[in-house]
BAPATI-175950 format. One line per field, with one value per residue (C-alpha): residue number from 1; residue in one letter; z, y, x; chain. Coordinates in steps of 0.1 Angstrom, whole numbers, plus 5000, padded with zeros to 4 digits. Last residue first. Layout:
N
pos NUM, ...
code A, ...
w Z, ...
v Y, ...
u X, ...
unit A, ...
This chain:
389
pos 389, 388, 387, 386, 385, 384, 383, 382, 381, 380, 379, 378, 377, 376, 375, 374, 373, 372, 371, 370, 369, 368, 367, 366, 365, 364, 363, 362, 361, 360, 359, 358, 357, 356, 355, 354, 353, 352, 351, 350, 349, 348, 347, 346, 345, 344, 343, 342, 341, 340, 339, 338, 337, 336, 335, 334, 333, 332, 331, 330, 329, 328, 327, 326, 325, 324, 323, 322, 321, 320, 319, 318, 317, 316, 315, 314, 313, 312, 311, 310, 309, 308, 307, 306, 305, 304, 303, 302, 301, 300, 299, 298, 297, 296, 295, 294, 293, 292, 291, 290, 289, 288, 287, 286, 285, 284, 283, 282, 281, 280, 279, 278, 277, 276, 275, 274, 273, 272, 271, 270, 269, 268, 267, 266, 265, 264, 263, 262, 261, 260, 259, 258, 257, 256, 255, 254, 253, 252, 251, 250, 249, 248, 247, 246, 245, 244, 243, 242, 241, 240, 239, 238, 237, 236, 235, 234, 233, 232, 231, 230, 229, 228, 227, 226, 225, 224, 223, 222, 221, 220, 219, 218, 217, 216, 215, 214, 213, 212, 211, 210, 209, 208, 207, 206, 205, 204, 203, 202, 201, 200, 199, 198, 197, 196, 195, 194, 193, 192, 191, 190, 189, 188, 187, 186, 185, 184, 183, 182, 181, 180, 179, 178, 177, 176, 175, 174, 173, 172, 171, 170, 169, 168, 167, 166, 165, 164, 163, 162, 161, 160, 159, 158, 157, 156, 155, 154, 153, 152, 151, 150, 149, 148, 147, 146, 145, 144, 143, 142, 141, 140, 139, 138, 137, 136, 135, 134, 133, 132, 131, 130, 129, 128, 127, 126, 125, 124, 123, 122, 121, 120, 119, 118, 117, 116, 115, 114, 113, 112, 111, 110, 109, 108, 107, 106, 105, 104, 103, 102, 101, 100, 99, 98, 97, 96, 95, 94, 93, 92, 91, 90, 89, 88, 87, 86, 85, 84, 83, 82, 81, 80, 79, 78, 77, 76, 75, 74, 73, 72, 71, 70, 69, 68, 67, 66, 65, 64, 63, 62, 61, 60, 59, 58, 57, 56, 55, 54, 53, 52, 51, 50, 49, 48, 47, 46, 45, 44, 43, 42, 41, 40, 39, 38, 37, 36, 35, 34, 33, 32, 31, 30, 29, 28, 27, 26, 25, 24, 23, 22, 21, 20, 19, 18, 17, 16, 15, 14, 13, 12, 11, 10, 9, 8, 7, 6, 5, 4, 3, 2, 1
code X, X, X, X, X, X, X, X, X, X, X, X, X, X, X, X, X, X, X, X, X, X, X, X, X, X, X, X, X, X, X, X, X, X, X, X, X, X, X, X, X, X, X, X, X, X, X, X, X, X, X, X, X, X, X, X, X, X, X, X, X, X, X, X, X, X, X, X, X, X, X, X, X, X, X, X, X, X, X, X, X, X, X, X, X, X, X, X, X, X, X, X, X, X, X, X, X, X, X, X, X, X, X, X, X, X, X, X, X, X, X, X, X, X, X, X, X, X, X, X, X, X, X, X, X, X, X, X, X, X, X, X, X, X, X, X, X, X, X, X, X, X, X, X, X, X, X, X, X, X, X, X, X, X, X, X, X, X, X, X, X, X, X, X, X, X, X, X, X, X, X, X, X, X, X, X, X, X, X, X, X, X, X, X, X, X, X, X, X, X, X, X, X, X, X, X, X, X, X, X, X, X, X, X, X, X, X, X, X, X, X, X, X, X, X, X, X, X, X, X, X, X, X, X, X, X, X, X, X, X, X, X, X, X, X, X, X, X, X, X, X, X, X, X, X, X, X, X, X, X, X, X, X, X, X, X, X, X, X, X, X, X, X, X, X, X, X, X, X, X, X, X, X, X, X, X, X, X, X, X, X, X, X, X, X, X, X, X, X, X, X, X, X, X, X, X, X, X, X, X, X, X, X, X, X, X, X, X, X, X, X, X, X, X, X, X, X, X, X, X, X, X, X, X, X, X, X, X, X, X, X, X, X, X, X, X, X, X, X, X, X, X, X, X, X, X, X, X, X, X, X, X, X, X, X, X, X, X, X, X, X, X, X, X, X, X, X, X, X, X, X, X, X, X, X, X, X, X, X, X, X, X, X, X, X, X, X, X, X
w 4697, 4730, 4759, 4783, 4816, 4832, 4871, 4897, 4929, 4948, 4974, 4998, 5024, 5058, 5075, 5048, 5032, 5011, 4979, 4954, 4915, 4899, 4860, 4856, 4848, 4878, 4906, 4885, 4888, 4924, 4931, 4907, 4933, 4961, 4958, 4983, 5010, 5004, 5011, 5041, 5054, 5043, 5061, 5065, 5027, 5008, 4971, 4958, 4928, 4919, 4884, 4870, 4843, 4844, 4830, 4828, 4850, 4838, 4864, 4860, 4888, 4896, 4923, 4942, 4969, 4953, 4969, 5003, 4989, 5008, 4980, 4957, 4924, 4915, 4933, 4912, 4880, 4890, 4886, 4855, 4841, 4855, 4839, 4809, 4804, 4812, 4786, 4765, 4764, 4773, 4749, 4754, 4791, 4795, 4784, 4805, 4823, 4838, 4866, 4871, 4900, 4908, 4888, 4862, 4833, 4837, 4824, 4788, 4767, 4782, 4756, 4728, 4738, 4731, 4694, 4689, 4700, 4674, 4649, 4651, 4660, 4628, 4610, 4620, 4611, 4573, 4575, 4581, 4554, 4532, 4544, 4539, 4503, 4495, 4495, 4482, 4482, 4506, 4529, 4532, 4539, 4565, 4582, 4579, 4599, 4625, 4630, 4633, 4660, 4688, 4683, 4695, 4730, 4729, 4710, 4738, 4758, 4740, 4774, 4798, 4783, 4761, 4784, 4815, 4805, 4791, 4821, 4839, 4819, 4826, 4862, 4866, 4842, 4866, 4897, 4885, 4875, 4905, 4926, 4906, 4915, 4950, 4951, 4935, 4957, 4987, 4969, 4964, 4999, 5018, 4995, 4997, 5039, 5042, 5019, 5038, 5073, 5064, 5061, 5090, 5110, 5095, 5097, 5133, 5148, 5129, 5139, 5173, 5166, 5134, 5155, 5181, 5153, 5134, 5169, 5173, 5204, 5235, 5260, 5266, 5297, 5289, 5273, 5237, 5224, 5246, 5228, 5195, 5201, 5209, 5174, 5156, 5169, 5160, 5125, 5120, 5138, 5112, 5083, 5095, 5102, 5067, 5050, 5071, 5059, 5020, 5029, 5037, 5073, 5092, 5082, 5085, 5115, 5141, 5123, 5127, 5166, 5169, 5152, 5179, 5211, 5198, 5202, 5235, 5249, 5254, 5263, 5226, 5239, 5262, 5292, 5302, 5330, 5316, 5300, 5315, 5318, 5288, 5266, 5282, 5277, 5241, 5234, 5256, 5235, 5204, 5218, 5223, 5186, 5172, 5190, 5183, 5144, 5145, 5154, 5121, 5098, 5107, 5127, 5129, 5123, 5128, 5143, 5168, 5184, 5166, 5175, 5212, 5205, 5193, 5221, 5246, 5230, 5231, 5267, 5276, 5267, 5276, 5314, 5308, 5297, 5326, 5347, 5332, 5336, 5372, 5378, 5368, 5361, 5354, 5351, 5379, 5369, 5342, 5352, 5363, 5333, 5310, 5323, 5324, 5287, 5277, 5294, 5278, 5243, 5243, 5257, 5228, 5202, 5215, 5215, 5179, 5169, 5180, 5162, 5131, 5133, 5135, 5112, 5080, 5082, 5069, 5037, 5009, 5034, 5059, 5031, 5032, 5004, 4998, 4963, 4949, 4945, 4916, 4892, 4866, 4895, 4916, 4892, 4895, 4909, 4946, 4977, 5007, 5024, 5061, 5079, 5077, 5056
v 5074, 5065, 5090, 5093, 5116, 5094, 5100, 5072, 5074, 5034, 5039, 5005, 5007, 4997, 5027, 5049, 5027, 5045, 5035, 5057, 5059, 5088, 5087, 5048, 5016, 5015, 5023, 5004, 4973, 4977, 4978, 4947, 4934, 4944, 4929, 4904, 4926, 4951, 4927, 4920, 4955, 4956, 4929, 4938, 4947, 4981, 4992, 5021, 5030, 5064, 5081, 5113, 5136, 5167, 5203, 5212, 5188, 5151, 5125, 5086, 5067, 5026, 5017, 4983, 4982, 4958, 4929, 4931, 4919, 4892, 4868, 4888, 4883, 4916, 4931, 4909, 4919, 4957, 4958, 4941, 4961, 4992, 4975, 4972, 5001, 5021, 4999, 5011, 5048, 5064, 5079, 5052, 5050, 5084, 5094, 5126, 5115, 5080, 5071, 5030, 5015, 4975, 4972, 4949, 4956, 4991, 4990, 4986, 4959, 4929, 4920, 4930, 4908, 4875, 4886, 4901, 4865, 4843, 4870, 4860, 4823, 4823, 4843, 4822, 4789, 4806, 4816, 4781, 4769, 4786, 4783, 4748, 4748, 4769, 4809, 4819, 4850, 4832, 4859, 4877, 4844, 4837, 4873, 4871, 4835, 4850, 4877, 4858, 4832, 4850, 4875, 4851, 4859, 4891, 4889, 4866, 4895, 4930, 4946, 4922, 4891, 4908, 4942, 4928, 4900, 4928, 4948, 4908, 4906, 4942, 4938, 4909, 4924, 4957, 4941, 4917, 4952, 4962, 4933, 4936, 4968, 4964, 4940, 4960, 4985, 4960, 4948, 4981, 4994, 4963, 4963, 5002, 4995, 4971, 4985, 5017, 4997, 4978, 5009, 5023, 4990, 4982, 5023, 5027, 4993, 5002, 5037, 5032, 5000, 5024, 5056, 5033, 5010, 5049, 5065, 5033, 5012, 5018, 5018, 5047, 5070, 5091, 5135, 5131, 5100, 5101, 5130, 5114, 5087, 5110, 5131, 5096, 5088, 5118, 5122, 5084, 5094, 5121, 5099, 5071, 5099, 5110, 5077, 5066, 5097, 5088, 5048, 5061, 5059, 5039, 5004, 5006, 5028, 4991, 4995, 5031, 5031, 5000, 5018, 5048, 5027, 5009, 5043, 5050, 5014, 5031, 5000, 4997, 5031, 5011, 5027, 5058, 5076, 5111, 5115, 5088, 5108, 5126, 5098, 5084, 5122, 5121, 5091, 5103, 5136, 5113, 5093, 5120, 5134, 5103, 5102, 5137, 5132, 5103, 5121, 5151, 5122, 5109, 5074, 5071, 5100, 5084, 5050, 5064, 5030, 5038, 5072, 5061, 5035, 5062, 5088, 5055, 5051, 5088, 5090, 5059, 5070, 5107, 5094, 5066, 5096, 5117, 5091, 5090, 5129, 5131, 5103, 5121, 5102, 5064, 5045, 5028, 5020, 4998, 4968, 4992, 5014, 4982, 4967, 4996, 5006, 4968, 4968, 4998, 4989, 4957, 4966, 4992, 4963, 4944, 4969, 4980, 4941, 4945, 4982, 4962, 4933, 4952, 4980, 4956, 4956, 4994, 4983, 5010, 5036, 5011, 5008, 5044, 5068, 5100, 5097, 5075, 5040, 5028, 4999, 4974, 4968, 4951, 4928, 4925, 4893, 4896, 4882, 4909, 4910, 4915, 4940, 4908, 4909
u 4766, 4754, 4759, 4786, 4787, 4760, 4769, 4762, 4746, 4737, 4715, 4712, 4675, 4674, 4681, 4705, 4731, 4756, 4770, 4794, 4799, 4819, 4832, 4813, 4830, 4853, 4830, 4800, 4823, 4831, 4792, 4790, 4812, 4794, 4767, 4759, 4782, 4754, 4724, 4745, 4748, 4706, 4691, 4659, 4662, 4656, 4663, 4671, 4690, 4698, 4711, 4730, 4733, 4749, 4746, 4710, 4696, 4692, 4676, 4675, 4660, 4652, 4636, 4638, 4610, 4588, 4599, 4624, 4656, 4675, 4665, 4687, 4673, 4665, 4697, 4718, 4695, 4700, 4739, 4742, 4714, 4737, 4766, 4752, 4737, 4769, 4784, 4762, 4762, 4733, 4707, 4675, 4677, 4681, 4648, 4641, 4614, 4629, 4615, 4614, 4598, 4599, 4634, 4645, 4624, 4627, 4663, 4643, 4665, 4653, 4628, 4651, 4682, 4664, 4655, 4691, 4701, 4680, 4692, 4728, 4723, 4701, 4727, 4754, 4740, 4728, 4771, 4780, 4755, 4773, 4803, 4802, 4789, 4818, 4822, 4861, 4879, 4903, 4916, 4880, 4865, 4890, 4881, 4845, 4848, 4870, 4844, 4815, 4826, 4845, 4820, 4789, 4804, 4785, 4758, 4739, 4727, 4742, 4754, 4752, 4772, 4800, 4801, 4800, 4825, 4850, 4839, 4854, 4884, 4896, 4888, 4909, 4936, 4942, 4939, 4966, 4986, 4980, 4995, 5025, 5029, 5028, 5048, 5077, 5067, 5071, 5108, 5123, 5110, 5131, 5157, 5163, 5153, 5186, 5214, 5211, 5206, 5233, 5257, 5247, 5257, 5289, 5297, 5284, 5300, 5337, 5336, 5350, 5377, 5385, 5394, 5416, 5434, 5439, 5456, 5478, 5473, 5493, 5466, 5444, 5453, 5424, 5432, 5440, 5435, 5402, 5392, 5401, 5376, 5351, 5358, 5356, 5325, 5306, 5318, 5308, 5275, 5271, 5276, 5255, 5229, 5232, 5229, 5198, 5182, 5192, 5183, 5145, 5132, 5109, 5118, 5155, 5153, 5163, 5196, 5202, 5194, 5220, 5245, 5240, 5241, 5271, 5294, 5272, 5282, 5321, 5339, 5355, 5372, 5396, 5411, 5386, 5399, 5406, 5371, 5350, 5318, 5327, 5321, 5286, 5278, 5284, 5267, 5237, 5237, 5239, 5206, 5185, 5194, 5187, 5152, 5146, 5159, 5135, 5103, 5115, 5115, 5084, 5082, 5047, 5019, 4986, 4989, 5017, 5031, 5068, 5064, 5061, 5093, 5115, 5105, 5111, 5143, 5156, 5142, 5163, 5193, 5194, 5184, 5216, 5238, 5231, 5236, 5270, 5274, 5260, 5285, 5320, 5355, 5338, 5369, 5364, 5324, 5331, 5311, 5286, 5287, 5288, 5263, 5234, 5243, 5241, 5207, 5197, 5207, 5194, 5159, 5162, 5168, 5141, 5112, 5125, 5121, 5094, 5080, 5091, 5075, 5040, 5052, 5056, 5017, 5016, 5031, 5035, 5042, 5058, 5091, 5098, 5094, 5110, 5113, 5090, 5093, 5119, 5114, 5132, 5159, 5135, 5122, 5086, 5071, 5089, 5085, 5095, 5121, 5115, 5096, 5068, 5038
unit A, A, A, A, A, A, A, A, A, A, A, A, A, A, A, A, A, A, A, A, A, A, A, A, A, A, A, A, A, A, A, A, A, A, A, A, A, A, A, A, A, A, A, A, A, A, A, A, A, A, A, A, A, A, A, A, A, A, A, A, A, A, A, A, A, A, A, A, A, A, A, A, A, A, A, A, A, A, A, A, A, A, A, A, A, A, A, A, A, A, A, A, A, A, A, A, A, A, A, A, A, A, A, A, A, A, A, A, A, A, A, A, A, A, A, A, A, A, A, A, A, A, A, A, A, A, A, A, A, A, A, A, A, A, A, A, A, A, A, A, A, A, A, A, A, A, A, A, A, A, A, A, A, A, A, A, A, A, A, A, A, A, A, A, A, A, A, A, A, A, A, A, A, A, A, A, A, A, A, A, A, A, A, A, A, A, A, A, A, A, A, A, A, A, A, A, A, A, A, A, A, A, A, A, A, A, A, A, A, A, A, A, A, A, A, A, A, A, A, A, A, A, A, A, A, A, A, A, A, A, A, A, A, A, A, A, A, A, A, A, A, A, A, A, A, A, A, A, A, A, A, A, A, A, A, A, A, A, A, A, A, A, A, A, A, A, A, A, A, A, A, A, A, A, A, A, A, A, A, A, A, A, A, A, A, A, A, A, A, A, A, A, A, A, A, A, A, A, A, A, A, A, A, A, A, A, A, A, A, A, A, A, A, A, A, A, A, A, A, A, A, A, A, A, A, A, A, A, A, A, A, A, A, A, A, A, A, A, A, A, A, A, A, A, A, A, A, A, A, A, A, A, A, A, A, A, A, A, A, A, A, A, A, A, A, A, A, A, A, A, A, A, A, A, A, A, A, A, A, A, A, A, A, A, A, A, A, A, A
């Protein structure tokens, strides 16, 4: 995803991120166009800087000061730019009051350098320097800092600007042309940066919601599809038959010939399923070894059964499992209640990636659920906090 704005599925008025929040919090990607256009903006900056104090250079009234200002320059980009690079801490708030503060001492000294001499204030490339450093912060920063630093640099400006009412041979231009000519880049620029990373966060977090919510459903649907198909065999799906019937006949109050012989169709398909789901009941029918001392398999909770089954028939028919190494274990100490599969492969990484999203589906069914491959064999750990009623 690009530092730009984002596509949106959730209105961005109907949320807020969390205070404090940037936009590369919720989108680390966004970083990659964002540390360019960075690089671009500060190649801007410095070259204009460079330009305009040679093109400039008679009304340049002291030279250590304007070098000065150039040094202060480019060290407040480069710090901006290194934090920008940083994978570990980025941009924090207290990296970009260094780089800000670098870049209002160059501002300042560009000023001073031509105190006295300076003829047109719009000259000054420290006034532009400083708008330019709160646009390319959009990204990095929240719309609250932005605000304050456009708010500074407008204080900044204008007490420059006055300076040179003061004490340069300005031309005859009203005081308030003069302070708005200096403030204008700063405010137009501060202000879109606000405007700028509020959209910009608004819209990833409204992304990212959205995209949470469709996690949400998809594994909703499929532990509803776990539990339907896995956990009670053909039962399952044959609710969406049986219970709408019971309910009509409970409306009408009536039996007919039909429903009759609905109902005898039913309770074949009915029993013809329990039947099926009996012989694959016991957990140890799926696994080479089964240890189960305790008798866990016969207290848990269902849907832990079935996800565990679930879980050991894709392993059992795997064809990158090595046969007869899949184990099965169920341990109860005095407080908890836990479980281990093993099962080994010469290919074990992949034999992982086979499975992994009945692996997901044990993470999210179960209290604590984890994987770990140890040589070549996969261990799956999960807890059994739930028992059957």
């Amino acid at each position: 995803m690009s530092a730009g704005t984002p596509s949106r599925s959730v209105p961005l008025g109907s949320v807020r991120a969390p205070r404090g929040s940037t936009a590369l919090d919720f989108d680390p990607l966004a970083a990659i166009s964002a540390r360019g256009f960075l690089i671009v903006v500060a190649a801007v900056c410095i070259a204009a800087a460079v330009g305009l104090t040679v093109s400039t250079a008679s009304q340049v009234s002291s030279w250590p000061l304007a070098i000065g200002s150039l040094v202060a320059l480019a060290a407040g980009f480069g710090w901006f730019i290194r934090s920008a690079f940083d994978f570990t801490m980025g941009v924090s708030s207290d990296r970009y009051a260094t780089a800000f503060a670098l870049l209002a001492v160059a501002t300042v000294l560009n000023s001073l350098s031509s105190l006295g001499s300076n003829l047109l204030v719009r000259d000054d490339w420290g006034l532009l320097t400083l708008a330019f450093a709160l646009m390319a912060a959009g990204p990095f920063r929240t719309s609250a800092e932005l605000g304050l630093y456009t708010g500074i640099s407008t204080a900044l400006v204008t007490v420059l600007s006055l300076l040179h009412v003061f004490f340069s041979p300005l031309t005859a231009v009203p005081i308030v042309v003069i302070v708005l000519v200096a403030c204008a880049p700063v405010l137009a620029l501060g202000l879109g940066a606000m405007g700028y990373a509020r959209v910009l966060l608004g819209g990833i977090y409204a992304e990212r919601l959205a995209q949470a919510e469709a996690r949400e459903r998809q594994f909703d649907t499929l532990r509803q599809r776990f539990i339907d198909d896995d956990g009670v065999g053909a039962i399952g799906p044959l609710r969406a038959e049986v219970v709408p019937f019971l309910a009509r006949l409970r409306m009408t109050g009536e039996l007919s010939v039909g429903d009759r012989a609905r109902a005898a169709a039913l309770t074949a398909l009915l029993q013809a399923a329990v039947d099926d789901a009996r012989p694959i009941d016991s957990l140890g029918d799926q696994v080479d070894v089964f240890i189960d001392e305790a008798g866990l398999s016969l207290r848990m909770h269902e849907d832990d059964r079935a996800t565990i089954r679930a879980v050991l028939r894709e392993l059992h028919q795997s064809p990158r499992r090595t046969p007869g190494t899949l184990v099965l274990e169920l341990l109860e100490g005095e407080e908890d209640r836990f479980g281990i599969i093993r099962c080994s492969s010469p290919d074990v990484r992949s034999l992982r990636a086979e499975v992994l999203p009945f692996i997901r589906m044990m993470r999210l069914m179960m209290s604590t659920a984890s994987d770990e491959v140890a040589g070549d064999e996969l261990l799956l750990h999960f807890d059994l906090q739930r028992l059957g009623s």
